[in-house]
C-alpha positions as CSV (number, residue, x, y, z in Angstrom):
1,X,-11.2,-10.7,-16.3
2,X,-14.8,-10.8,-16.4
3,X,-17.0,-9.4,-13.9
4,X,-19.7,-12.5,-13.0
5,X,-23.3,-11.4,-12.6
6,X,-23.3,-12.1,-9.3
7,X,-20.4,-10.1,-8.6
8,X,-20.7,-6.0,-8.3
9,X,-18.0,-3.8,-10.3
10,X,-15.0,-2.8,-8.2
11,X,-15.4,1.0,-8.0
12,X,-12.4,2.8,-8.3
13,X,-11.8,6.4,-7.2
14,X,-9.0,8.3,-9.3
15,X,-7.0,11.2,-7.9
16,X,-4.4,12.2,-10.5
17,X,-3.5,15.9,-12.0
18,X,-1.3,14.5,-14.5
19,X,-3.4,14.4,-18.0
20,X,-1.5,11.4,-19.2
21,X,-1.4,9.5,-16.3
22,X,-4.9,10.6,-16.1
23,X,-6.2,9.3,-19.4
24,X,-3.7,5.7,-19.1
25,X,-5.9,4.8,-15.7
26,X,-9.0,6.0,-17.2
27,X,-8.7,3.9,-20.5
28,X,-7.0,0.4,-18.3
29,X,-10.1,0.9,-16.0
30,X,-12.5,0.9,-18.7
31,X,-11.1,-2.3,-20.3
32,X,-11.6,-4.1,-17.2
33,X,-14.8,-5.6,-17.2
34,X,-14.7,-6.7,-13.5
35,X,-14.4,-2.3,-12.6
36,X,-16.2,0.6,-12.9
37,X,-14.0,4.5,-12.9
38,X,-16.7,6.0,-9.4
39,X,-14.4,9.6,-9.9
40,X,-11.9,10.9,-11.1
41,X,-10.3,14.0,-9.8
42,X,-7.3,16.2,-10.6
43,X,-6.5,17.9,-7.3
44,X,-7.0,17.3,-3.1
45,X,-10.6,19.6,-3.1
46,X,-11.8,17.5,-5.6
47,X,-11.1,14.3,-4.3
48,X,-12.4,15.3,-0.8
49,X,-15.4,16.2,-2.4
50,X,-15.8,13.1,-4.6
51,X,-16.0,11.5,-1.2
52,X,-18.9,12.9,0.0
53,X,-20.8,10.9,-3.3
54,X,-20.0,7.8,-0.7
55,X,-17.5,5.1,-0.2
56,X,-15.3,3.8,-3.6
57,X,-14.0,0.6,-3.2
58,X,-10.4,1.5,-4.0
59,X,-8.9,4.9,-3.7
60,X,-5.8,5.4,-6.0
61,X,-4.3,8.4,-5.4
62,X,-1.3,10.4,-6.0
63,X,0.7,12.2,-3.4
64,X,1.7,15.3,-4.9
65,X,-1.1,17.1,-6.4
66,X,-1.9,20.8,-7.0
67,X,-3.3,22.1,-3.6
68,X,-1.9,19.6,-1.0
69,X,-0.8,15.8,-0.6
70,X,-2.8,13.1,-1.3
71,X,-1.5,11.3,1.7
72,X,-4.5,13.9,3.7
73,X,-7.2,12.0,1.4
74,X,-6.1,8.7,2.1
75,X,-6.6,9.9,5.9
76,X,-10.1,11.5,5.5
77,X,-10.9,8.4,3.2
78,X,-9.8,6.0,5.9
79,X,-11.2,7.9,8.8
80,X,-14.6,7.9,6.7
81,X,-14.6,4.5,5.0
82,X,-12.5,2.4,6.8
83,X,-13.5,-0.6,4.1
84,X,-11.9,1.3,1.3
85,X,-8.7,0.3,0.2
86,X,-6.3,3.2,-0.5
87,X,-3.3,2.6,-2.7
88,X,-0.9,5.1,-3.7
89,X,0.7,5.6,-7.2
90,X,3.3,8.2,-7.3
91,X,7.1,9.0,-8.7
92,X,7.8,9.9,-5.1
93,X,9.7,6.7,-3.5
94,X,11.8,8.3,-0.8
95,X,11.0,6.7,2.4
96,X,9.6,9.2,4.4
97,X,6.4,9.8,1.7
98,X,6.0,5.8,2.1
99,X,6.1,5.8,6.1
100,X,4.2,9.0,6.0
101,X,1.2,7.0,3.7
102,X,0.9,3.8,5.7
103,X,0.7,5.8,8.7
104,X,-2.7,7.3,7.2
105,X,-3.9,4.0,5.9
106,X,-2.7,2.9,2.4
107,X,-2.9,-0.4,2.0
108,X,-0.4,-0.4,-1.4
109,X,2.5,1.9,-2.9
110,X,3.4,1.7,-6.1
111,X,5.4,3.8,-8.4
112,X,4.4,5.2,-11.8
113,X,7.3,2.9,-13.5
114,X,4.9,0.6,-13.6
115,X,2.5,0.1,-16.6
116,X,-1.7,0.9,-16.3
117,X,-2.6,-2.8,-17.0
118,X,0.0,-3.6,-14.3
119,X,-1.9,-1.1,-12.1
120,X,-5.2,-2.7,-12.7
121,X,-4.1,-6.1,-12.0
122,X,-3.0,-4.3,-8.3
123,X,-6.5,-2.8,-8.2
124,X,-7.5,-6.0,-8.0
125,X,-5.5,-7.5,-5.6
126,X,-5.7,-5.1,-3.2
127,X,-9.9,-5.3,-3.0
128,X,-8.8,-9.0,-2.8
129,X,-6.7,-8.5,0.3
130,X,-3.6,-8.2,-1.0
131,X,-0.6,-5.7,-0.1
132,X,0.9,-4.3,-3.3
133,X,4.4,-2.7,-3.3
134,X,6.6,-2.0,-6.0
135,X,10.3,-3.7,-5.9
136,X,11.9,-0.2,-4.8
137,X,9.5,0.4,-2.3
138,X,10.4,-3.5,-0.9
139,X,14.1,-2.8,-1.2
140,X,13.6,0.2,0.7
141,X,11.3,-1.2,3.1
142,X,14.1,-4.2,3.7
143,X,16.9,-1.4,4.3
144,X,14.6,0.0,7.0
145,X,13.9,-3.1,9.1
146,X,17.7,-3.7,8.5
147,X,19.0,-0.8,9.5
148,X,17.4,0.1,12.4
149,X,16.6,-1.8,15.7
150,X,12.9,-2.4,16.0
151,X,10.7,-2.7,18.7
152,X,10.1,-6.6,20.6
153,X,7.2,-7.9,20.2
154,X,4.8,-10.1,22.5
155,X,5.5,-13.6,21.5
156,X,5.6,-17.3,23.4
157,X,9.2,-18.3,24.2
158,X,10.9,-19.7,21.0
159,X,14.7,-21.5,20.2
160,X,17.4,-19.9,19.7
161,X,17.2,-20.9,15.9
162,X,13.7,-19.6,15.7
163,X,14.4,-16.3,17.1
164,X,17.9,-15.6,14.8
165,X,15.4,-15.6,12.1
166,X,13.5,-11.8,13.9
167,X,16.4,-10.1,14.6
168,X,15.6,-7.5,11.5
169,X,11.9,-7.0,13.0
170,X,10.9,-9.7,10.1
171,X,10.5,-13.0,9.8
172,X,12.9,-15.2,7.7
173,X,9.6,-15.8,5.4
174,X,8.9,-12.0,5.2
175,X,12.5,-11.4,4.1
176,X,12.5,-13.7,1.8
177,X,8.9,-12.7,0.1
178,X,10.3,-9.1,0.3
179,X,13.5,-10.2,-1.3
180,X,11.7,-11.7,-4.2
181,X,9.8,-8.7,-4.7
182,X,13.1,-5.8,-5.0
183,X,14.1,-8.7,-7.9
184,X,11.0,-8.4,-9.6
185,X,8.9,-11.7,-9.2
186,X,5.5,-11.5,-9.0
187,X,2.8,-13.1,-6.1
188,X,2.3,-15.8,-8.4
189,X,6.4,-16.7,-9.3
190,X,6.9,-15.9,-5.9
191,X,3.9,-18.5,-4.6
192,X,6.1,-21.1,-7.0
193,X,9.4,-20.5,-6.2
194,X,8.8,-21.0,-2.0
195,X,6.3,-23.6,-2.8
196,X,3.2,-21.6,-0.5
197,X,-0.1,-20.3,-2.2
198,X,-0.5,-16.8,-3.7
199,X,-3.0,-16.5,-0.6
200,X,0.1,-16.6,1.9
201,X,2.6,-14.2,-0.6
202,X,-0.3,-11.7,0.2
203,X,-0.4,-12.4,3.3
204,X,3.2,-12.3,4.2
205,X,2.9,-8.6,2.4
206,X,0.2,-7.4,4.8
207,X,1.7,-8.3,7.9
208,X,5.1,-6.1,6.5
209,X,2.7,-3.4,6.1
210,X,1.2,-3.7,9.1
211,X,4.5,-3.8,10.8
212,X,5.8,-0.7,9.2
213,X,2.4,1.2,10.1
214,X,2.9,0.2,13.7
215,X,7.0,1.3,13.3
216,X,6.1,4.7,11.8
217,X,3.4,5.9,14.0
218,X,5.2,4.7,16.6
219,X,8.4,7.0,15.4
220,X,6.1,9.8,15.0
221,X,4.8,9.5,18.9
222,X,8.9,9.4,20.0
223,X,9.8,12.4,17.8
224,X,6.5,15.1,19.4
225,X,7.8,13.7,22.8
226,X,11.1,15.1,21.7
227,X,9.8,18.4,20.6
228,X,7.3,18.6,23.6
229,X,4.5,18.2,21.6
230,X,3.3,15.6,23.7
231,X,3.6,15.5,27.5
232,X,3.3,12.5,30.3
């Protein structure tokens, strides 16, 4: 892709302590012409710091680094730039790091199976808007809303029909974008394959993001009422 000269660079902020990793990001940055590498950083202190040079446009950061969890910069960088777009690129997929990372304001979770152009083209689409996730972070995300009983929300009175299609907290559409990601299609295949624009794929991905968010901090508020953390 090539940047226009109207458009600016997207400026990417790198938190990684693994060399390879390191050096794979840093090269698939500086091949894209439409990005520019703002830091790079090896451990939490760093990245922190790198922060105080002002706002990147995309933080990717990885949760387990040398002298803490990455998940705390995605929460500073939220709390300080709330226009930056955090995504996380990790080998940890259990489900409590990805509840844990929404919670402080990623907007994306992906896992290190996937390849650096790959990552770039996520870079991308999440300073477009977009939502990535990686197919086991979907699967997992579907066994969640499956598997436990979520919350109602507010909503105008709808058939009988219409409402079968919540009862796992998301919508038939969600499901189904969701289930087309744990198979591997792409926003694009899937755009095609339930005849919608890429636009709406993305969008069908934020609003299971946003759901989750809402779910998890939610959880978290339930369980320091349980250990008296927090009192009525």
């Amino acid at each position: 892709m090539q940047a226009s000269p109207s458009s600016p660079l997207i400026k990417v902020a790198l938190v990684e302590d693994d060399a390879y990793f390191q050096q794979a990001f840093q090269d698939a940055i500086a091949q894209a012409a439409d990005m520019q590498l703002a830091s790079m950083s090896g451990t939490l202190a760093q990245g922190l710091a790198a922060l105080e040079h002002g706002a990147p446009d995309v933080l990717l950061v990885d949760i387990g680094l040398p002298d803490g969890s990455g998940i705390d910069l995605i929460r500073a960088a939220h709390a300080r730039y709330p226009a930056c777009h955090s995504m996380v690129c990790t080998t940890f997929g259990d489900e409590a790091h990805v509840m844990r990372s929404l919670e402080a304001g990623a907007s994306g979770y992906l896992l290190k199976d996937s390849a650096p152009a790959r990552i770039v083209d996520e870079i991308r689409s999440l300073h477009g808007g977009g939502s990535p996730i990686s197919p086991l972070i979907a699967r997992q995300v579907l066994m969640r809303f499956r598997g436990k009983p979520q919350p109602a929300e507010p909503a105008p009175a709808v058939s009988t029909a219409a409402a079968a299609t919540t009862t796992t907290g998301l919508s038939a559409r969600e499901t189904e974008v969701l289930e087309y990601i744990t198979r591997g299609f792409t926003a694009e295949e899937i755009a095609g394959l339930m005849q919608i624009s890429r636009h709406t794929v993305l969008t069908f991905v934020r609003r299971i993001y946003a759901k989750l968010e809402v779910h998890s901090k939610a959880e978290a508020i339930f369980e320091a009422r349980n250990r008296g953390l927090i009192r009525e």
